[in-house]
N, CA, C and O atoms as a Tinker XYZ file with bonds, in Angstrom:
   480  protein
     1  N     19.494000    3.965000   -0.456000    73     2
     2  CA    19.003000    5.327000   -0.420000    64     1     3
     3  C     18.381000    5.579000    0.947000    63     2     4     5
     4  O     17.860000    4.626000    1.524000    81     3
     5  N     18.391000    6.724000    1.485000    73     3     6
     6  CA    18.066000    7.276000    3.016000    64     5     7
     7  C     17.341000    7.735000    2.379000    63     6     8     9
     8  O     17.396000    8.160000    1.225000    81     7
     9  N     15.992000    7.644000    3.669000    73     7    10
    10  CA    14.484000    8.116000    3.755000    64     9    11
    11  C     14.825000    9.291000    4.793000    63    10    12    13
    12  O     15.241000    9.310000    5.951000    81    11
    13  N     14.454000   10.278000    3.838000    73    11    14
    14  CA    14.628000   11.846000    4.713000    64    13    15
    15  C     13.449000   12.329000    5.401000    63    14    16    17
    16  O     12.281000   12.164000    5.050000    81    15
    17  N     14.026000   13.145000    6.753000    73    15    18
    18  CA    12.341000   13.621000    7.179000    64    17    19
    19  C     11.258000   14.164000    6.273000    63    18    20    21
    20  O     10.068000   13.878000    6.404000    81    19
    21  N     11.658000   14.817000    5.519000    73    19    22
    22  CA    10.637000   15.693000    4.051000    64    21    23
    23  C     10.415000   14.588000    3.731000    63    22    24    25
    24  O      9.195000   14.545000    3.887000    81    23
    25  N     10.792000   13.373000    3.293000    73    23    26
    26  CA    10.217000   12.660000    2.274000    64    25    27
    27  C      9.054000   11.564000    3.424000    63    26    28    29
    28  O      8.073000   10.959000    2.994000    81    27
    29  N      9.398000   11.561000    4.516000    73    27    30
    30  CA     8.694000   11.239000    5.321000    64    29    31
    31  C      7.358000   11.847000    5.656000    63    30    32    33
    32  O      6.317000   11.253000    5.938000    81    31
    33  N      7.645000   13.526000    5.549000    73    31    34
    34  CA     6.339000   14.040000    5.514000    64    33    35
    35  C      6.010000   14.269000    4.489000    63    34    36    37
    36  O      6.334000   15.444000    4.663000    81    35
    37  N      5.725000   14.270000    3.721000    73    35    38
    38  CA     5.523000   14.094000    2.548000    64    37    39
    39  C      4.491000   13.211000    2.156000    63    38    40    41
    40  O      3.418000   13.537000    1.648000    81    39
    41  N      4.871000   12.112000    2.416000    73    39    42
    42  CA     4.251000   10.889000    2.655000    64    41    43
    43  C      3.123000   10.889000    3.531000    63    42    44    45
    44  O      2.205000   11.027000    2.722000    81    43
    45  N      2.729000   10.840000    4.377000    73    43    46
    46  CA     2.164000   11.453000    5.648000    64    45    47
    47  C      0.735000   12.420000    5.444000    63    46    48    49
    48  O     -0.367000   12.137000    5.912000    81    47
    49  N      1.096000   13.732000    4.548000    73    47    50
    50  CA     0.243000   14.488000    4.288000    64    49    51
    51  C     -0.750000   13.941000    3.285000    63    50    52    53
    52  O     -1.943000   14.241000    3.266000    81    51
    53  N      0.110000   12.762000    2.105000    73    51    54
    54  CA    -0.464000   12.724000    0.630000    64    53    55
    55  C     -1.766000   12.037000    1.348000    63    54    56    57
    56  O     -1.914000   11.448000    2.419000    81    55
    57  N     -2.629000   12.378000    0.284000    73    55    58
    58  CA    -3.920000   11.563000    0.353000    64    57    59
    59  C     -4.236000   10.080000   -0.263000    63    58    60    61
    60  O     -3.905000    9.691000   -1.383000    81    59
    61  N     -5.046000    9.251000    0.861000    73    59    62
    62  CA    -4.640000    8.170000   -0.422000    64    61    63
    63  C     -6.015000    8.003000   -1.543000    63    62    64    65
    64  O     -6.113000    7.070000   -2.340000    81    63
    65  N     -6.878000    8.967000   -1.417000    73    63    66
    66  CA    -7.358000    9.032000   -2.440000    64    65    67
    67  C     -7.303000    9.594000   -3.508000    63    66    68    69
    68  O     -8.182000    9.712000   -4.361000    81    67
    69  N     -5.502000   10.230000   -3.490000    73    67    70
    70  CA    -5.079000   10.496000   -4.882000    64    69    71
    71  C     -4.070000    9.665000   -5.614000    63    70    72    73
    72  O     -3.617000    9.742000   -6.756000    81    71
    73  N     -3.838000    8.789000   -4.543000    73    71    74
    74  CA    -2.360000    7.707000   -5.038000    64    73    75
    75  C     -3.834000    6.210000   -5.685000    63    74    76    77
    76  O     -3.410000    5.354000   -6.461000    81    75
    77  N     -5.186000    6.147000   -5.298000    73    75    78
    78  CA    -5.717000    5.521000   -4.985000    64    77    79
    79  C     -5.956000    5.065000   -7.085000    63    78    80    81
    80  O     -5.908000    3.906000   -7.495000    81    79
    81  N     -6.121000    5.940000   -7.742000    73    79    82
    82  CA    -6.495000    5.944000   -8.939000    64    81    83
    83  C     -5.469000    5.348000   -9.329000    63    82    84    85
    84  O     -5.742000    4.286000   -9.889000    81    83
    85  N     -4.270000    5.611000   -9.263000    73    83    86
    86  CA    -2.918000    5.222000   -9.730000    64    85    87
    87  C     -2.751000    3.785000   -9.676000    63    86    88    89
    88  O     -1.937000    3.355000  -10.493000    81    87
    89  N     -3.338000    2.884000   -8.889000    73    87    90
    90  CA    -2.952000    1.787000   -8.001000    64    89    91
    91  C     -4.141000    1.178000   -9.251000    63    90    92    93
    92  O     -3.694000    0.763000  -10.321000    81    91
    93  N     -5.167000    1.180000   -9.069000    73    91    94
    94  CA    -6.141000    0.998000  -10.440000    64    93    95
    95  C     -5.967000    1.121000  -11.500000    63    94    96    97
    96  O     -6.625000    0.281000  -12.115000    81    95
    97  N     -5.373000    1.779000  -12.171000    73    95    98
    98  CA    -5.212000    2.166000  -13.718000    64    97    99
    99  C     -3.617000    1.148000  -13.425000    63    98   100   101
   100  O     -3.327000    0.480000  -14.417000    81    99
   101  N     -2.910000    1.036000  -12.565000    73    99   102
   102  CA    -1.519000    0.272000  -12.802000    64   101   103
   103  C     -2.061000   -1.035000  -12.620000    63   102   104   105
   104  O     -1.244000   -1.952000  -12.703000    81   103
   105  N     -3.011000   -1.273000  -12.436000    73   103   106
   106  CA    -3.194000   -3.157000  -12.211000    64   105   107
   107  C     -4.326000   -3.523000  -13.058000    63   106   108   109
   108  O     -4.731000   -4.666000  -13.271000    81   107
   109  N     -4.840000   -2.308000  -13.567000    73   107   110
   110  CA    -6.012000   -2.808000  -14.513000    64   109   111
   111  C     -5.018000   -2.833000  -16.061000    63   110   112   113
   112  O     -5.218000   -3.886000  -16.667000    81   111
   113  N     -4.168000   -2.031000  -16.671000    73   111   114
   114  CA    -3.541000   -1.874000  -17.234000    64   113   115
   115  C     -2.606000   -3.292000  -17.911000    63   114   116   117
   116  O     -2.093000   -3.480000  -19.014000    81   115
   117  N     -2.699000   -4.204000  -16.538000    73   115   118
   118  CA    -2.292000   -5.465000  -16.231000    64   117   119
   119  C     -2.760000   -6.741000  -16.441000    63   118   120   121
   120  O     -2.115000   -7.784000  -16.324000    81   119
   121  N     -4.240000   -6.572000  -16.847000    73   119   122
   122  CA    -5.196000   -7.357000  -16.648000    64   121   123
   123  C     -5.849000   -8.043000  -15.645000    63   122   124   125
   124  O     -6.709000   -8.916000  -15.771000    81   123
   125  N     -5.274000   -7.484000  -14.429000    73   123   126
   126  CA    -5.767000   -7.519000  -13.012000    64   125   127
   127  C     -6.860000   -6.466000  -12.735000    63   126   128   129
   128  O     -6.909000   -5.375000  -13.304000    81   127
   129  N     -7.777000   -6.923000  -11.755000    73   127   130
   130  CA    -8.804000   -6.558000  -10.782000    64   129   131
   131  C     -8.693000   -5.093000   -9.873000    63   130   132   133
   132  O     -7.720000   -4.586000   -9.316000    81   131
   133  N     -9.975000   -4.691000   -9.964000    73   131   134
   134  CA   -10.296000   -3.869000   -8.640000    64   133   135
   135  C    -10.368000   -4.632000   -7.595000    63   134   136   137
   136  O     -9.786000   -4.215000   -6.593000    81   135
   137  N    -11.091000   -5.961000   -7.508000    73   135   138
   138  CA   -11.420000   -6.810000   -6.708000    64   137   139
   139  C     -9.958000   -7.489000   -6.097000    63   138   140   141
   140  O     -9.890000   -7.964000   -4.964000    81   139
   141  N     -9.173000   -7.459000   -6.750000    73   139   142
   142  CA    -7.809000   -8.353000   -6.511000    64   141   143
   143  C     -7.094000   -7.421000   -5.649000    63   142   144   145
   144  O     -6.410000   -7.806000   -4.701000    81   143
   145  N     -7.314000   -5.634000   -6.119000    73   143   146
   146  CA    -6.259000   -4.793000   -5.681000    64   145   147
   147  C     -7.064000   -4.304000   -3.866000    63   146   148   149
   148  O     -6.645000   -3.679000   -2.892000    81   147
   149  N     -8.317000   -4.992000   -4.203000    73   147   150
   150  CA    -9.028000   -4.745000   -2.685000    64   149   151
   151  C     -8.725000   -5.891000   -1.749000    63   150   152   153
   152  O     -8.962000   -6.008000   -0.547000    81   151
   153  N     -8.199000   -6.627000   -2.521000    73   151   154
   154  CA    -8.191000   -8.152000   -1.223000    64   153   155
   155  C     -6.566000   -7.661000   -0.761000    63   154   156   157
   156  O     -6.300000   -7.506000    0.431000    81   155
   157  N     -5.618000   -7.458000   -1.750000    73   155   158
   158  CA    -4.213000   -7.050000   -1.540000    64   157   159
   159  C     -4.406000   -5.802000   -0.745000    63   158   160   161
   160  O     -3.690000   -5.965000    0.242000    81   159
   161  N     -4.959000   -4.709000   -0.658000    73   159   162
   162  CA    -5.613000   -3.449000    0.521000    64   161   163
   163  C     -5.638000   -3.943000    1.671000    63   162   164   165
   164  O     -4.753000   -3.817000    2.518000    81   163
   165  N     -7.209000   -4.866000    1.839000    73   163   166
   166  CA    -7.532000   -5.202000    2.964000    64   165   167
   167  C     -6.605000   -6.498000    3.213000    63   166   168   169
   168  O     -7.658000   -7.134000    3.200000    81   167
   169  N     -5.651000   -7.459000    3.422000    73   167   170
   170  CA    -4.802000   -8.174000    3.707000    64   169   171
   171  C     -3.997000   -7.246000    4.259000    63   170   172   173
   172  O     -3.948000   -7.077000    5.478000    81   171
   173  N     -3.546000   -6.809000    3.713000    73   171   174
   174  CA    -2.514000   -5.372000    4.835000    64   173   175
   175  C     -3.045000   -4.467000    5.877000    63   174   176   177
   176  O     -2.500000   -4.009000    6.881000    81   175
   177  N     -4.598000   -4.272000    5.259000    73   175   178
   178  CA    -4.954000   -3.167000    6.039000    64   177   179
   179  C     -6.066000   -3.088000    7.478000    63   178   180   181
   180  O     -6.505000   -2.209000    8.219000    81   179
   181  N     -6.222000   -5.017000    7.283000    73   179   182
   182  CA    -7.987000   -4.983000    7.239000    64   181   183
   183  C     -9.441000   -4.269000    6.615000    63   182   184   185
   184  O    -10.548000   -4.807000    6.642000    81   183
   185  N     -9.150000   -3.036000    6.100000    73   183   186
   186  CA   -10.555000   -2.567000    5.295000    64   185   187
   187  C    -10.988000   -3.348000    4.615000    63   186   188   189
   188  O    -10.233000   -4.151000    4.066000    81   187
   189  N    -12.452000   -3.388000    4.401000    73   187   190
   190  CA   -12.887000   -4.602000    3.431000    64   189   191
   191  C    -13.229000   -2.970000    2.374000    63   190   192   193
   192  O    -12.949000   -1.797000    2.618000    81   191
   193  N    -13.928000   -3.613000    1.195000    73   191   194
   194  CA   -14.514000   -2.876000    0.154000    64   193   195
   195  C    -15.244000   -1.529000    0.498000    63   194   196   197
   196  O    -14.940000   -0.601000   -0.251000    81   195
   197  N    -15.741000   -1.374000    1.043000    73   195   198
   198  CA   -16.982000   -0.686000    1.808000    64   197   199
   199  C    -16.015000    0.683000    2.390000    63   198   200   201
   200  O    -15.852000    1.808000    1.918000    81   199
   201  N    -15.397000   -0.087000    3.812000    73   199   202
   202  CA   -14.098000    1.157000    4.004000    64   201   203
   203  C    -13.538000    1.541000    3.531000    63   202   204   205
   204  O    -13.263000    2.672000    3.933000    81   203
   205  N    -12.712000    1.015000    2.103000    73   203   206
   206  CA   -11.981000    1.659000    1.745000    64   205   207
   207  C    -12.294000    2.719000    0.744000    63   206   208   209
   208  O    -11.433000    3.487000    0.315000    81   207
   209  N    -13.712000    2.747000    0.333000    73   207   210
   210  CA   -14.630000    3.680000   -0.791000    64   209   211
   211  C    -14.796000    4.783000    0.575000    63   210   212   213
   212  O    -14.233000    5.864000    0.401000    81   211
   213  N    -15.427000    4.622000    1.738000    73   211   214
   214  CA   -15.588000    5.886000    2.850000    64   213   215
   215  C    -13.744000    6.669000    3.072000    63   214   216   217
   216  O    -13.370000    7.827000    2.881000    81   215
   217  N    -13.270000    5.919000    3.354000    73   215   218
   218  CA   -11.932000    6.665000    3.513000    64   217   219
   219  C    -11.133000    7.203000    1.876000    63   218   220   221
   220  O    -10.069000    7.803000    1.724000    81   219
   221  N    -11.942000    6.801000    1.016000    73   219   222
   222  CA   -11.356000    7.716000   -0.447000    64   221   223
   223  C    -12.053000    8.519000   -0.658000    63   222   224   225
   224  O    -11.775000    9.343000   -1.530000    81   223
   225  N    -13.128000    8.585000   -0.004000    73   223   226
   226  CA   -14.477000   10.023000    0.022000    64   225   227
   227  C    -14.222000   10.901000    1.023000    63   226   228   229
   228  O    -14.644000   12.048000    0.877000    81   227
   229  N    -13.621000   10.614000    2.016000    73   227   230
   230  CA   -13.544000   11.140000    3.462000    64   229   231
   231  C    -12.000000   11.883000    3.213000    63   230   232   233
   232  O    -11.640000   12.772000    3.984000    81   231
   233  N    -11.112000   11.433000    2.054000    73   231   234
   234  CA    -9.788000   12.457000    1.455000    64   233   235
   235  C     -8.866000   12.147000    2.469000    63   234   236   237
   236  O     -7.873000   12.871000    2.406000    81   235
   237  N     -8.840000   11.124000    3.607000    73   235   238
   238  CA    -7.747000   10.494000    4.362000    64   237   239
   239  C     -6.562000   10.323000    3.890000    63   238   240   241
   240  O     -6.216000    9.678000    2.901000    81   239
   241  N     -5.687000   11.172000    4.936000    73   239   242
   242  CA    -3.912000   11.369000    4.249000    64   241   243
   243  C     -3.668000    9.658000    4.588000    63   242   244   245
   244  O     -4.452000    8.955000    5.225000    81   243
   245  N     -2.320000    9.203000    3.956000    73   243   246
   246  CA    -1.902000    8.131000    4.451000    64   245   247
   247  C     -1.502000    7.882000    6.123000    63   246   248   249
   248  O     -1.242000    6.882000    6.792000    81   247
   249  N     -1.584000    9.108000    6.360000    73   247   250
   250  CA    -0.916000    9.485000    8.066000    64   249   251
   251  C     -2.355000    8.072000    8.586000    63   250   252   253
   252  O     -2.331000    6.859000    8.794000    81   251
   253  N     -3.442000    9.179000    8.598000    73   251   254
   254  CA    -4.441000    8.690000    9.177000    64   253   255
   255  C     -4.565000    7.379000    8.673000    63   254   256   257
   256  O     -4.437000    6.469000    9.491000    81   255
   257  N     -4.899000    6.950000    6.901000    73   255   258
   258  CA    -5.497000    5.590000    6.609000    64   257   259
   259  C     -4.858000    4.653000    7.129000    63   258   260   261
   260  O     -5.502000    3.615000    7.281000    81   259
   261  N     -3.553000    4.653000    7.539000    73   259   262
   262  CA    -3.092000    3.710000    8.244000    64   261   263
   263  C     -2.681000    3.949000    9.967000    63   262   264   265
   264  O     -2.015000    3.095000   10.553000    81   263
   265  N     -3.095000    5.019000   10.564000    73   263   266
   266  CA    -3.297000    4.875000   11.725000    64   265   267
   267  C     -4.947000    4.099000   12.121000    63   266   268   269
   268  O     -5.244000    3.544000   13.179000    81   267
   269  N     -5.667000    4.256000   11.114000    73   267   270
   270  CA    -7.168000    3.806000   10.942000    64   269   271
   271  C     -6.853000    2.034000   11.357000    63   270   272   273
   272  O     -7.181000    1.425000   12.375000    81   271
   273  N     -6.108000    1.552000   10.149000    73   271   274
   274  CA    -5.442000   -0.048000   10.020000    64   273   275
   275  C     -5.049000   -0.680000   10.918000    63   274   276   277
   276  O     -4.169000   -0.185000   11.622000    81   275
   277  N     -5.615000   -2.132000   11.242000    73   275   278
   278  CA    -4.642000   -2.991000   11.470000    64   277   279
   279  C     -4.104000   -3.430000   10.884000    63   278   280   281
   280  O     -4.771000   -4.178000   10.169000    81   279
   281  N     -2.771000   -3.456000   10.616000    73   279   282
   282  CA    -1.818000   -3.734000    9.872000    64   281   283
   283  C     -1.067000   -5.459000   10.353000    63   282   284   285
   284  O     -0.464000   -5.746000   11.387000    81   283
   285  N     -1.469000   -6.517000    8.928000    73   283   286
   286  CA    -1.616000   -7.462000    9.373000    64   285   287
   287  C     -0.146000   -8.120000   10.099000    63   286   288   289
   288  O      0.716000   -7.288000   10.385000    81   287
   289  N      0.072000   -9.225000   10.324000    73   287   290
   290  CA     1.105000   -9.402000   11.173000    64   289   291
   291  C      1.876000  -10.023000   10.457000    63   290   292   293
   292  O      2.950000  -10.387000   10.937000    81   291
   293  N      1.623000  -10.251000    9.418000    73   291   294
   294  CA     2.950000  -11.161000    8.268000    64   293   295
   295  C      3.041000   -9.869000    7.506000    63   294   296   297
   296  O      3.530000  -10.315000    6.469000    81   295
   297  N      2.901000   -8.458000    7.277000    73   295   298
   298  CA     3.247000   -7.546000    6.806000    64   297   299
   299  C      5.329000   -7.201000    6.347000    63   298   300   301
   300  O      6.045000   -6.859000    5.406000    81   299
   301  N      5.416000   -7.666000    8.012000    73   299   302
   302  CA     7.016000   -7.653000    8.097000    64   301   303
   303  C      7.636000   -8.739000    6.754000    63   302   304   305
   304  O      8.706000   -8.342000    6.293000    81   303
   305  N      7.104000   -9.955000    6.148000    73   303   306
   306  CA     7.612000  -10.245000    5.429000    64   305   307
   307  C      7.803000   -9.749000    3.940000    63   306   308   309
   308  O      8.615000  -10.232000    3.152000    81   307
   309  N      6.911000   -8.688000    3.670000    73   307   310
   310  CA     7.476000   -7.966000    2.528000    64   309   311
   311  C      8.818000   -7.370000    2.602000    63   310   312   313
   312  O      9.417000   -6.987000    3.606000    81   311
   313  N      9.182000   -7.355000    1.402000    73   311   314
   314  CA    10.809000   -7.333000    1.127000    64   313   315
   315  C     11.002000   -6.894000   -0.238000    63   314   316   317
   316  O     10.402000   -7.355000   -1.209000    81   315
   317  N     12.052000   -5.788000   -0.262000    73   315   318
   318  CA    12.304000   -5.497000   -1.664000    64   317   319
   319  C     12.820000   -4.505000   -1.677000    63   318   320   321
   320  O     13.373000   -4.050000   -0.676000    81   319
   321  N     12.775000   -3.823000   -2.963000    73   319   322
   322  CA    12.930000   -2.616000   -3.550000    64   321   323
   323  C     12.050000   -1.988000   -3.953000    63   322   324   325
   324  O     11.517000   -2.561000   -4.903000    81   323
   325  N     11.311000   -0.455000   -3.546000    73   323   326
   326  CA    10.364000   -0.060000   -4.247000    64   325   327
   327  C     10.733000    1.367000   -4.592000    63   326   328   329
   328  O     11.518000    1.939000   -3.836000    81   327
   329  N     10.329000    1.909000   -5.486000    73   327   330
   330  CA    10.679000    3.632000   -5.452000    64   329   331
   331  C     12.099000    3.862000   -5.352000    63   330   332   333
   332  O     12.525000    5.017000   -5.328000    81   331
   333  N     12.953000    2.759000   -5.286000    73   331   334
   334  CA    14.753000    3.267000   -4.662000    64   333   335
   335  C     14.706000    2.811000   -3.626000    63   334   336   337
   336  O     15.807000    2.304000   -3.411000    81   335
   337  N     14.105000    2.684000   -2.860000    73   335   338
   338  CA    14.194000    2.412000   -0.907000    64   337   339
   339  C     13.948000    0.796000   -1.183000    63   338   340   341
   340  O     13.175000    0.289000   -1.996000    81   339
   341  N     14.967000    0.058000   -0.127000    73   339   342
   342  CA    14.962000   -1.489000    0.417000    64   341   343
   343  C     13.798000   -1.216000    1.605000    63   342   344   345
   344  O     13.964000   -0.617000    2.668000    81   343
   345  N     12.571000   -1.840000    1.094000    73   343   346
   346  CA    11.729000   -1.852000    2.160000    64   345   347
   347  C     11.980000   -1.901000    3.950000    63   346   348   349
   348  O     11.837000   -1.096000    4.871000    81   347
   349  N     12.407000   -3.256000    3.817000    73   347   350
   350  CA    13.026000   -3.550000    5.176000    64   349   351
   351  C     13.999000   -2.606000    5.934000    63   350   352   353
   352  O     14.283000   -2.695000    7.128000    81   351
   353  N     14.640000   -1.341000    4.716000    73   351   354
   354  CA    15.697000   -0.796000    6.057000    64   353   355
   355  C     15.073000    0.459000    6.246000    63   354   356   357
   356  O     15.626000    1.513000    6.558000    81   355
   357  N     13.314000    0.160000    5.929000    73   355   358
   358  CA    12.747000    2.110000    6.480000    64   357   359
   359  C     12.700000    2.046000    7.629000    63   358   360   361
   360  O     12.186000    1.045000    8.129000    81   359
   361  N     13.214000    3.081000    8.454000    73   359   362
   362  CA    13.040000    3.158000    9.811000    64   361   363
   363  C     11.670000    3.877000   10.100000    63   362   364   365
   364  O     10.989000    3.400000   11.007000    81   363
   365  N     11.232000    4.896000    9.472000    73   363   366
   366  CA     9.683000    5.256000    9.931000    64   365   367
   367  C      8.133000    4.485000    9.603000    63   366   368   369
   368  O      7.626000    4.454000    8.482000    81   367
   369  N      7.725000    4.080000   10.438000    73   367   370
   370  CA     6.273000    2.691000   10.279000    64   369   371
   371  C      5.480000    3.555000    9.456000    63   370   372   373
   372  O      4.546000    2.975000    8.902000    81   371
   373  N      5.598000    4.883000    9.202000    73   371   374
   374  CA     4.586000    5.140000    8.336000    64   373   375
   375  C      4.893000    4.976000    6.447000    63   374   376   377
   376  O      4.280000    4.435000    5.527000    81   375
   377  N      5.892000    5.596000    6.539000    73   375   378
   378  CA     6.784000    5.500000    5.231000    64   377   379
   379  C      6.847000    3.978000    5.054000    63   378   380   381
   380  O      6.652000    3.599000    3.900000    81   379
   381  N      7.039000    3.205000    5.808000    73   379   382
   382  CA     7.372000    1.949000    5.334000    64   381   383
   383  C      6.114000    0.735000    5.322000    63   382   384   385
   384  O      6.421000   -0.447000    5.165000    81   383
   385  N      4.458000    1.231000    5.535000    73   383   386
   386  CA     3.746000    0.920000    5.189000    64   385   387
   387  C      3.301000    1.016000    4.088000    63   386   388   389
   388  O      2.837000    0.094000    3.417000    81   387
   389  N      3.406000    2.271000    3.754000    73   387   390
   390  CA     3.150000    2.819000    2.339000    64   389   391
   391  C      3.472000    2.151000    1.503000    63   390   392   393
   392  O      2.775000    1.690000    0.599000    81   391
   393  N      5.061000    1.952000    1.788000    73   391   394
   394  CA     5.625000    1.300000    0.638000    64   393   395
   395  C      5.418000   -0.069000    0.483000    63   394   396   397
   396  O      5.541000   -0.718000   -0.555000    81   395
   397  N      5.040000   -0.527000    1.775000    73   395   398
   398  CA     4.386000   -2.215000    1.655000    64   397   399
   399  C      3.368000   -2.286000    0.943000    63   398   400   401
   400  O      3.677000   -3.052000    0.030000    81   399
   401  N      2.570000   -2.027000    0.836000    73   399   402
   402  CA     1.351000   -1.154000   -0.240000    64   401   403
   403  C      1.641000   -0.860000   -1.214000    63   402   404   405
   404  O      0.914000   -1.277000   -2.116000    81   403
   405  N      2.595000   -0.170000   -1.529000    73   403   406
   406  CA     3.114000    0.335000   -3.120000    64   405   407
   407  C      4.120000   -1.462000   -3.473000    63   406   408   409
   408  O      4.891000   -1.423000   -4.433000    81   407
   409  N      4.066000   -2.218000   -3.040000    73   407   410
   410  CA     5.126000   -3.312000   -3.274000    64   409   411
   411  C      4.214000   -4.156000   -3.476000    63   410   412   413
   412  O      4.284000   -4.799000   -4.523000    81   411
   413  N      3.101000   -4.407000   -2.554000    73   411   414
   414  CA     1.675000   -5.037000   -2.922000    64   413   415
   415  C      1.019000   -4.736000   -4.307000    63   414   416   417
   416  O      0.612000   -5.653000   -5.020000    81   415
   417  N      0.923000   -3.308000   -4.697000    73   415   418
   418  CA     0.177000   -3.545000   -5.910000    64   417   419
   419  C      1.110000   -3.588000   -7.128000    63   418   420   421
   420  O      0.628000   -3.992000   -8.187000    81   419
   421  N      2.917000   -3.061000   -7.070000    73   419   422
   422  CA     3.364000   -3.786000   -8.103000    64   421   423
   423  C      3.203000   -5.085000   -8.261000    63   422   424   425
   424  O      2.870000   -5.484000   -9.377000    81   423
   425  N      3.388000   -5.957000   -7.264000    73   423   426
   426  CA     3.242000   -7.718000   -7.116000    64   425   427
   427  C      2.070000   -8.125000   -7.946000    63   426   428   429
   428  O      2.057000   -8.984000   -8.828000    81   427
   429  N      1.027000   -7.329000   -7.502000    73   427   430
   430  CA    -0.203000   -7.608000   -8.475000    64   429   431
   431  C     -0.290000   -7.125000   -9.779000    63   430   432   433
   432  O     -1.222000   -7.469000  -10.506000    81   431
   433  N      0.690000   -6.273000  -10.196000    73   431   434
   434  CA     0.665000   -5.721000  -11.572000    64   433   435
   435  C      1.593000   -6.916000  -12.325000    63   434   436   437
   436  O      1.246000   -7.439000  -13.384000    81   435
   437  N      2.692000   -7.219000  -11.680000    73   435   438
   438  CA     3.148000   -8.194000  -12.010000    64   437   439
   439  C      3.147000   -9.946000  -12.378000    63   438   440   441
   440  O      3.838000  -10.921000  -12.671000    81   439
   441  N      1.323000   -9.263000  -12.005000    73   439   442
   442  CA     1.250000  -11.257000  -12.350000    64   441   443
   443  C      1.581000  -12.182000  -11.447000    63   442   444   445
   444  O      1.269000  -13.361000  -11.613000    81   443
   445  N      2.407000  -11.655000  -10.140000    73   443   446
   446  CA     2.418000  -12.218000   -9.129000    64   445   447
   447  C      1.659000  -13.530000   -8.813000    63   446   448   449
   448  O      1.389000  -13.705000  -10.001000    81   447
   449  N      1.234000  -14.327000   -8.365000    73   447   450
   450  CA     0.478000  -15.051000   -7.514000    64   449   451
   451  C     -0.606000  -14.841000   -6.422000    63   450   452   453
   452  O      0.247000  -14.927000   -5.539000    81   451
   453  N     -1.599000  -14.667000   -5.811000    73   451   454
   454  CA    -2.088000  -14.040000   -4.940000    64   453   455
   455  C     -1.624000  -14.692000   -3.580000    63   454   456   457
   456  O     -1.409000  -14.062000   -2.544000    81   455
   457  N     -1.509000  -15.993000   -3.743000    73   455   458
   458  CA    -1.100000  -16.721000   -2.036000    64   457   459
   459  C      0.274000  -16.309000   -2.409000    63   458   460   461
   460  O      0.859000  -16.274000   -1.327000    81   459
   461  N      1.190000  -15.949000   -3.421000    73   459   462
   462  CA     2.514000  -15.144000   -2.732000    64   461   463
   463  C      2.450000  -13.930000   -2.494000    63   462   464   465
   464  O      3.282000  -13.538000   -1.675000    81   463
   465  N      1.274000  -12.637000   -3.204000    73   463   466
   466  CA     1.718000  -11.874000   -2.281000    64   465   467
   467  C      1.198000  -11.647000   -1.168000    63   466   468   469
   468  O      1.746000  -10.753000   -0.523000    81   467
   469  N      0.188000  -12.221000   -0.634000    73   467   470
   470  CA    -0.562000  -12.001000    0.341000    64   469   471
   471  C      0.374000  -12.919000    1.571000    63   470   472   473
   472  O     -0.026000  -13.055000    2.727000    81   471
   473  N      1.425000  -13.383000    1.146000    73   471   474
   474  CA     2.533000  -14.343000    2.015000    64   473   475
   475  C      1.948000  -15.673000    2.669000    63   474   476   477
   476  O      2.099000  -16.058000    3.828000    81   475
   477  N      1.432000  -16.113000    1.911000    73   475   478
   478  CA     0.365000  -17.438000    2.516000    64   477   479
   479  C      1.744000  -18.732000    2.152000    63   478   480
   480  O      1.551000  -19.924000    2.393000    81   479
């Protein structure tokens, strides 16, 4: 599936303190953590706990929360399928953070391992 400019902006504008609830109720639902879904955050993002409560108060689109990020350097090894899209063939870094993020907290909904998804 091709990642279209609309769906690119799209992405871009959303806030992530509305995708932010979603990501919680899908991993608590799981019997997984707030605490788990913050270490899987900050591993991608660097934010620890603290930042990432100011930037869900502060209504930061994904544009910004991850222009905010360092985005860690084993990031590139996520891989998959998420939403329809093969991670690896997004060509836009913003869209395809997101979805590293959205692939991160299925992993954790899934019972995953934490040293696999965090790629240790």
């Amino acid at each position: 599936m091709k990642v279209t400019p609309e769906h690119n902006e799209r992405i871009a504008k959303m806030t992530f303190s509305s995708v932010y609830p979603h990501y919680v109720t899908k991993v608590e639902k799981k019997g997984r953590t707030i605490e788990e879904l913050h270490t899987v955050i900050t591993w991608l993002t660097g934010f620890d706990s603290v930042k990432i409560q100011e930037l869900i108060d502060e209504k930061v689109t994904f544009k910004t929360f991850f222009e905010r990020a360092e985005i860690n350097p084993n990031a590139h090894l996520i891989k998959g399928v998420i939403c329809g899209y093969r991670i690896e063939d997004i060509d836009n870094t913003l869209t395809q953070q997101t979805r590293f993020l959205d692939k991160l907290v299925d992993e954790l909904a899934k019972g995953r391992k934490m040293e696999k998804i965090l790629r240790q």
